[in-house]
C-alpha positions, 0 to 999 in steps of 0.5 A: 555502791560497790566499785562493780557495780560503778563499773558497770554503769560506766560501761552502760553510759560509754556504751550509750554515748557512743551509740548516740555519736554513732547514730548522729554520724550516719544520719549526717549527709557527707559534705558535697564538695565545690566540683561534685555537679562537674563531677557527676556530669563526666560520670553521666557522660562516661568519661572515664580516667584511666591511672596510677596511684604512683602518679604525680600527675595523676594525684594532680588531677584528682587533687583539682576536683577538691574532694569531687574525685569520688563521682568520676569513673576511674580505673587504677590500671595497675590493679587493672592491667588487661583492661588498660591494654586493651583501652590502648592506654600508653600514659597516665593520665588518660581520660576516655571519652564513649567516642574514643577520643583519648586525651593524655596526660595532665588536663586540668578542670577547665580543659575538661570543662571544654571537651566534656560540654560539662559546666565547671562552676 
């Protein structure tokens, strides 16, 4: 065989292990994280977190739900400025409850647990 002609086999079985790796990696469910169910319970009840991503406190809340963040409403009020004015948000975080029951600052999963009705298992 000609080194062309190994070379391009060597690209068919790249290519061809690379397709497999690719394939197999969309049909694996992502990972469901400890607080996915308390997650998507705030999302069914439209509590949603208003904050900033230069925020230590709001990185400490979103770091409790251990990969669970991705299902709570959120809304990055930098990026969101008129929105956030207009939902009278004057420290972060603040959740927004359908109600308008505001609560601010640093709550902590069980003090969501609480005031959402949302079980934290």
């Amino acid at each position: 065989m000609s080194k062309k002609t190994i070379v391009i086999i060597g690209l068919i079985i790249l290519a061809i292990i690379f397709a497999i790796f690719y394939f197999y990696n969309k049909s694996v469910p992502p990972a469901s994280g400890k607080y996915d169910d308390f997650a998507r319970c705030l999302l069914s009840k439209n509590i949603t977190m208003y904050g900033a991503d230069w925020c230590s406190y709001c990185q400490s809340e979103k770091a409790a739900f251990e990969g669970s963040f991705k299902y709570v409403p959120y809304v990055e009020c930098p990026d969101n400025p008129q929105l956030c004015l207009d939902k009278g948000i004057e420290g972060y975080p603040t959740w927004i409850f359908p109600d308008g029951k505001k609560l601010v600052g640093e709550q902590g999963l069980e003090k969501l647990s609480q005031e959402s009705d949302c079980v934290l298992q």
